[in-house]
N, C-alpha and C positions, 0 to 999 in steps of 0.2 A: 663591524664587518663590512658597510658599505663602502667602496671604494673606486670615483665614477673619475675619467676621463674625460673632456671636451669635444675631442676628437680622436677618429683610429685611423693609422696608416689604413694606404689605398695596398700596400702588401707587407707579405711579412712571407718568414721561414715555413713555419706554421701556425695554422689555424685552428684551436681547441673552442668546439662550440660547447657550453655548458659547464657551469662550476659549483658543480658538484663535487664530491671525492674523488670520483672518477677524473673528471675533466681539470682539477687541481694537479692529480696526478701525474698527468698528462702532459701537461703544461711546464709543470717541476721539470717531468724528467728531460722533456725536448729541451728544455732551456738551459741543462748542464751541460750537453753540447755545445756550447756559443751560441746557439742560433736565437732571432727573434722568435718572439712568441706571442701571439695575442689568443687570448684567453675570451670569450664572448659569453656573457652570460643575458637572457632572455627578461628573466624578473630582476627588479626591483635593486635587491640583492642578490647575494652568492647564497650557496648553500644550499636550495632543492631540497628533495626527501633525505637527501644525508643528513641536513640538518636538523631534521625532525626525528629519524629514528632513533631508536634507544642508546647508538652508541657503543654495543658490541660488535669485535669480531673475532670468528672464527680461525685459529692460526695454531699450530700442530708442531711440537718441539722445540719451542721459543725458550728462551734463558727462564723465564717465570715455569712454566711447567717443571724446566730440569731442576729449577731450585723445590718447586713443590713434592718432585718424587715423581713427578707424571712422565712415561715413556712415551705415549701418545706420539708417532711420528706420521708421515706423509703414507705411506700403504694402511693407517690407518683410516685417518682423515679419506682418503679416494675412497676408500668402502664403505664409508658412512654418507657420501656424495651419491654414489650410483644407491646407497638404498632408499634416499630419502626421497633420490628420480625416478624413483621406478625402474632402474637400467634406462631409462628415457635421454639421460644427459649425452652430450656430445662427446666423446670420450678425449680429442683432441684438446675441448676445453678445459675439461677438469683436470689432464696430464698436465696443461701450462701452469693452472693456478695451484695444485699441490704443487708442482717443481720451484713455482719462482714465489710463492707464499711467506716466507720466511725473510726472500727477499725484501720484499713488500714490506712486512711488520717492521725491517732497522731502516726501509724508507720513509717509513712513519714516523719513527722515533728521530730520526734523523732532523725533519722537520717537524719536532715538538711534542708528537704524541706521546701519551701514557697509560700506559697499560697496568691493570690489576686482575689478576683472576678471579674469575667468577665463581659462587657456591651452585650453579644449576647447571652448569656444564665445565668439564677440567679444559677443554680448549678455549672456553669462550674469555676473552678478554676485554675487559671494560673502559670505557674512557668516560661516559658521562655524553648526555646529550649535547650534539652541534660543538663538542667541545675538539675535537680534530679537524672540523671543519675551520674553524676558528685558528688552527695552529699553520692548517694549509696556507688557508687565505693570505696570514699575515707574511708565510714563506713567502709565498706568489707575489706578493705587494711590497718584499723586499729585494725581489733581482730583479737585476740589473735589466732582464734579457725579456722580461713578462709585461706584455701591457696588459691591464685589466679592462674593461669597459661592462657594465652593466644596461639593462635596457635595449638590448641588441640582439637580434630575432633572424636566426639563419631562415635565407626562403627558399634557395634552389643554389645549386652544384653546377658546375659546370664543367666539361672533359675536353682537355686536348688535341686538336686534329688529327698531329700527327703518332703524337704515341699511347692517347687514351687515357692521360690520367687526370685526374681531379685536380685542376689548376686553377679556378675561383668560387667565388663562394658568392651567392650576394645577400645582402644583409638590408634589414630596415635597420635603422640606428635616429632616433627619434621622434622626427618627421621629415628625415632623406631615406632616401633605395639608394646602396652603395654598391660598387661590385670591388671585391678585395683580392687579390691574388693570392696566392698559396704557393710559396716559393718549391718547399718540399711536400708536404703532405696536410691533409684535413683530418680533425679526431673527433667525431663524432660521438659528446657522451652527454646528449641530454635529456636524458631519462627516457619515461615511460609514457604512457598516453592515459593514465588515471583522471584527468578534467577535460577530455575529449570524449564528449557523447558523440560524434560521428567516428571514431576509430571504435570504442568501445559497443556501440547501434553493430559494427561488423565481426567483429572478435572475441567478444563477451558482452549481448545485448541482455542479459542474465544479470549484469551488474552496471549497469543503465542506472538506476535510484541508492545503490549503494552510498553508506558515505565515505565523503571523498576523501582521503589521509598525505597521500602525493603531494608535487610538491607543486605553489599555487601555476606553473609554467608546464610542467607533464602534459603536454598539449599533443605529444607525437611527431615534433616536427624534424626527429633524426631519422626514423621511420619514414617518413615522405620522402625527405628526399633521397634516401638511398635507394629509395624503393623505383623513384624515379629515374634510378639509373640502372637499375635492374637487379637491386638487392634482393638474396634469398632471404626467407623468411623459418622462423625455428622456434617453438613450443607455443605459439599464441593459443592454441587450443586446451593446454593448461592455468589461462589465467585465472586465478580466482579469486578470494576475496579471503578475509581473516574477519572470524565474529568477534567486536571489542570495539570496533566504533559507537562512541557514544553520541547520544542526542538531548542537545541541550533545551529546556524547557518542554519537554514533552507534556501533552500530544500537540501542543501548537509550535512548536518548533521548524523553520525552516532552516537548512547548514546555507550561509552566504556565499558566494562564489570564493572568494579568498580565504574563508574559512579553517583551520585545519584543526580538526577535534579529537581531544584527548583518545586516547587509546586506553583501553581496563580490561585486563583480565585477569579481573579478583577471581572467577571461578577457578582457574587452575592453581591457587592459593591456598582455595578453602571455602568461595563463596559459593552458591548456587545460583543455579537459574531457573525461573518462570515465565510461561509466554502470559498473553492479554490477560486470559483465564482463569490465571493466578498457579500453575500445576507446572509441575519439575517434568521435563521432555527429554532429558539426554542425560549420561553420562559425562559431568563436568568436568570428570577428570582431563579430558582428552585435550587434544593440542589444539589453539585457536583458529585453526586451517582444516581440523578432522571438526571442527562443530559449526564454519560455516554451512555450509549444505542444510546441516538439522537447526541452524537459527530461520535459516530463508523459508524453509517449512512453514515457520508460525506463520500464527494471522498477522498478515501488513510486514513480515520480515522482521517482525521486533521481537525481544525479550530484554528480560529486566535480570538486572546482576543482584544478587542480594546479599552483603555481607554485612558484619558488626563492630565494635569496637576494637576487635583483635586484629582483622585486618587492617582497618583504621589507620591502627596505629606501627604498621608494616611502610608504608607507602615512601615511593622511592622518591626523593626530592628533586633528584640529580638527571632527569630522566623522563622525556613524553611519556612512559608507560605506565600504568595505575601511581600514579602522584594524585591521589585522592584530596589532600586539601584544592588542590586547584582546583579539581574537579568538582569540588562543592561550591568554590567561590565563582566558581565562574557558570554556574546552572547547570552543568551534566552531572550532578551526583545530589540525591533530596536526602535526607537526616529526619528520623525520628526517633521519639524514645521508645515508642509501643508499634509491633507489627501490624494494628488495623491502621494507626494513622498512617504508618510508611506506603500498606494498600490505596489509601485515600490520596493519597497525593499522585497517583500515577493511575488512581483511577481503579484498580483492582479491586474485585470483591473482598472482603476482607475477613471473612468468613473462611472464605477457599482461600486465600492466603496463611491463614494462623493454620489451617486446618494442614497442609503443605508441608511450613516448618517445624508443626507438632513430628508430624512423621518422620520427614528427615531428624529431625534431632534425635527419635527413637530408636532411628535406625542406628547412627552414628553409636550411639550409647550400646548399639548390640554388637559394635563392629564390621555391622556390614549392611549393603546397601541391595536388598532384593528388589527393591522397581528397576533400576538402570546399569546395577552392579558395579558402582566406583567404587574403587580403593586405595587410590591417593586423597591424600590430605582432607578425609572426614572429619571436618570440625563440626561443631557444633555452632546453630547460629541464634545463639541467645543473652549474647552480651551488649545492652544499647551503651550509647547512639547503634541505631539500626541505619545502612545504606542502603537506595538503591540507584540503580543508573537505565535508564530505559539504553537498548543497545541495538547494533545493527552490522549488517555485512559491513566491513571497513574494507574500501580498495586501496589500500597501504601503498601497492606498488602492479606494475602490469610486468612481469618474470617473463617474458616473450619478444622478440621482435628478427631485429636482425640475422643473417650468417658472418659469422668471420672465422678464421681458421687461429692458429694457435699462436700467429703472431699479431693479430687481431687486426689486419686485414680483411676489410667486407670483400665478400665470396656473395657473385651471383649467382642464380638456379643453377648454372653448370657446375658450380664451384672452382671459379675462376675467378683470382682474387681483383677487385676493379681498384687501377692502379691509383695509389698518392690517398685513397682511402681508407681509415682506421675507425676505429669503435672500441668503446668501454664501456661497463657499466649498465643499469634499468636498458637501456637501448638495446642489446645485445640479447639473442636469445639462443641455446642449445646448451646454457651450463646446467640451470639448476635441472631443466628436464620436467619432469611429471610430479615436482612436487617441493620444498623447499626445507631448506636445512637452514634451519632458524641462526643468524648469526654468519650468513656469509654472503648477504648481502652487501655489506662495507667492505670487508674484506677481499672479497672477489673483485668489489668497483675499484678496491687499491690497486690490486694485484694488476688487474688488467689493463685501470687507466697506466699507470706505469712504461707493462709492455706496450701499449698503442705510442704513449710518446716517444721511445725507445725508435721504433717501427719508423713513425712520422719523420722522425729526426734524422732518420740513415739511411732513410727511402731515394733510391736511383732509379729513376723511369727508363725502360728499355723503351728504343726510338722503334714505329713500326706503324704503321696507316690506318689510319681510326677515322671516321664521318660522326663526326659530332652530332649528337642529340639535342633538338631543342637551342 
C-alpha cells in the first residue's frame, strides 16, 4: 500500500490532506475533473483508522439488499441516524449522506470494492479489513491526475487577501517546511485527535489513559487548523470511548505509542465480564458504546472478557474485531483449560471466579439472567480452552470536530462557509450527533469524502476584500 514520491509540486488544483477513505475519496473524485490533485498523507503509509476498522458500511437500498428481499430505503436509514443521535445530529448532514449514500456505495464499487451482506445488520455491508482502503489507494496510484506523497504533515492554511479563500497550505515534507498553493480548493480529511493528549486533556480528559485504537497520525491537526481560521466546532462533547480495547500482558502491560490493539467484544457474542474482583457488573448484552461508562467504573478501568471454546472457534479472520487467534498469539488473549488457572493468570481470585461462572451458568440453564437481566445470547461458559482478555475503554475514533454545511464546506461560528475550504470524514463533526450508529462510519467518510472532492473541484471564489490572518 505504500506509495512515496521524491518530491511534490510547489501547487496544484487541489490539495486532499489525509488518506484515508475519506481523503482517497476525495481525491478520486476531484481528479475525474482533469484537475491535479495531491493527496498528502501524514503517517508512514495510507490508510489511517479506515484501515483498521472492521470494514463495514452502512448503505440503504443497494442491489444486495433488493436481491436479499430487504426494502430498507433512505427515510429509513435517516430515522435510525437521528435515533442513534439522540435528534443531536445535524440534520443538513444526515439529508446529504442518505441522499447521495447510494451514490457513494457504485463509487466504491467503481473503484473495486465488494460488498457482502452482513447477518447482524440487513444494511450493513462487509468488505473485510483495510481491504477498500487497498482498492482506493491502488485507484489513487493509478490516475493520471493524483500525486500521492506520504510523510507529509499539514501545519497552517493560509486565506487570500483579496477574496478570502484558502489558497496555501504549508507542509512539513521530511525535513523541508514547504508552502503549496491550492489552485481550487483544500480537503481536509485527516481524521480525529485519538493520540493527541493535549486535544483530548480539553475535550474528553475522561479518556486521557484510554486505549488508544485510531489511527497512529489522529494527532488533530485538521481541527487546528480550521480552527485557526475560525472553524465552528460540533458534538466534541459527545466523544467517547467503546469497551473492547484489549491490553496485552496484563497487569504489566504498557500500549506503545504506535501501537494499535485488537478490538474484542466477545461479550455481545456470548462471553461475559468481570472486574479485578472477579464478579459480573453489567448486563453484557448491551452495545460496546452503552458498556463504556460501566467498564470505566471498575477498579483501574479494567475488566476481563471471559469466553470458551464456542466462541473460540467463532472468530472473524478477515477483520480487526474479535479475531481471537491473533489475540492469543500476540498476548491480548491468555488460554486455560480450568477456570482457577484462567483466574491465576490475570491475577483474579479464583475462588470468586469459579464461584461467578457457577452462577451464571445457573442462570443461563434457567433462562434467565436475575443479577443484570440479559437476554441476548446466554451461553453458557463451560466449554475449555477457557479465554480471557483483560480490557479497557478503547478511543477507536474521536466523532466530533469540525462545522461544514451539506456540501462539505467548513462553516465558521457564524456559519459562513470559509472559502476554497472542505472536510470529510473523523474530522467533521454534526453528523453522527449524541451517539453512533455502528457501521457508518466508512460509509459516511465515503459519502462525504466524495461530496468535498466534488465541492473542491468546482469551487469559484467570489472576488471581495479580506485582511489576511496570520
Amino acid at each position: 500500500m505504500l506509495h512515496e514520491t521524491d518530491d511534490i509540486p510547489l501547487s496544484a488544483d487541489v490539495i486532499v490532506f489525509g488518506a484515508g477513505i475519506a481523503g482517497h475519496c476525495a481525491a478520486l473524485a476531484a481528479a475525474e475533473y482533469g484537475l491535479q490533485v495531491l493527496l498528502l498523507e501524514k503517517a508512514s503509509q495510507a490508510g489511517g483508522s479506515s484501515a483498521m476498522a472492521g470494514g463495514g458500511f452502512i448503505f440503504a437500498g443497494t442491489d444486495l439488499m433488493k436481491e436479499a428481499g430487504y426494502d430498507d430505503g433512505p427515510e429509513e436509514l435517516r430515522e435510525r441516524l437521528f435515533l442513534s443521535g439522540k435528534n443531536k445530529n445535524n440534520p443538513d448532514l444526515v439529508d446529504a449522506y442518505v441522499n447521495h449514500q447510494l451514490e457513494a456505495y457504485e463509487f466504491l464499487k467503481k473503484h473495486g470494492a465488494k460488498f457482502k451482506l452482513s447477518a447482524m445488520d440487513r444494511c450493513l455491508h462487509e468488505t473485510g479489513t483495510g481491504r477498500v482502503i487497498t482498492n482506493m489507494h491502488m485507484a489513487a496510484r493509478a490516475h493520471s491526475n493524483i500525486i500521492y506523497a506520504s510523510k507529509c504533515a499539514g501545519m497552517k492554511l493560509f486565506r487570500d487577501a483579496e477574496n478570502g479563500r484558502v489558497k496555501e497550505a504549508m507542509v512539513a515534507f521530511g525535513d523541508r517546511i514547504m508552502a503549496i498553493e491550492a489552485r481550487r480548493g483544500v480537503v481536509l480529511a485527516t481524521g480525529g485527535f485519538s493520540r493527541s493528549r493535549e486535544l483530548l486533556g480539553i475535550f474528553a480528559p475522561e479518556l486521557l489513559d484510554a486505549v488508544k485504537h485510531g489511527g497512529v497520525a489522529n494527532t488533530g491537526d485538521g481541527i487546528i487548523m480550521a480552527c485557526d481560521l475560525g472553524a465552528g466546532l460540533a458534538d466534541l462533547g459527545y466523544v467517547s470511548g467503546s469497551f473492547g480495547g484489549a491490553i496485552r500482558n496484563y497487569p504489566h502491560g504498557v500500549q506503545g505509542a504506535d501501537e494499535v490493539p485488537p478490538l474484542l467484544f466477545s461479550f455481545m457474542a456470548g462471553g461475559i465480564m468481570v472486574n479485578v474482583e472477579g464478579r459480573r457488573f453489567v448486563n453484557e448484552g448491551q452495545n460496546y458504546k452503552a458498556l463504556g461508562s460501566a467498564g470505566m467504573r471498575q477498579t483501574g478501568g479494567v475488566a476481563f472478557q471471559i469466553f470458551d471454546a464456542k466462541l473460540l472457534n467463532t472468530a472473524i479472520d478477515d477483520s480487526s474485531v474479535n479475531n481471537y487467534p491473533e489475540g492469543i498469539a500476540n498476548g491480548y488473549i491468555r488460554t486455560a483449560d480450568t477456570i482457577p488457572d484462567l483466574a491465576a493468570s490475570m491475577q483474579i481470585d479464583p475462588v470468586v471466579l469459579e464461584q461467578t461462572i457457577d452462577r451464571y451458568n445457573a442462570s443461563v440453564c434457567s433462562g434467565s439472567d436475575p443479577d443484570f437481566g440479559r437476554t441476548s445470547n446466554l451461553i453458557p461458559v463451560d466449554t475449555p480452552p477457557y479465554c480471557i482478555a483483560a480490557s479497557a475503554n478503547a478511543l477507536t475514533s474521536t466523532y466530533g470536530g469540525i462545522t461544514t454545511n451539506r456540501d462539505m464546506a467548513v462553516v465558521d461560528w457564524m456559519g459562513e462557509p470559509i472559502p476554497g475550504l472542505f472536510a470529510a470524514g473523523e474530522v467533521v463533526g454534526g453528523f453522527h450527533g449524541a451517539g453512533y450508529y455502528s457501521g457508518t462510519s466508512l460509509s459516511s467518510s465515503s459519502t462525504f469524502g466524495m461530496l468535498a472532492g466534488r465541492a473542491a473541484a468546482t469551487f469559484t471564489p467570489i472576488r471581495l476584500q479580506f485582511n489576511e490572518r496570520g
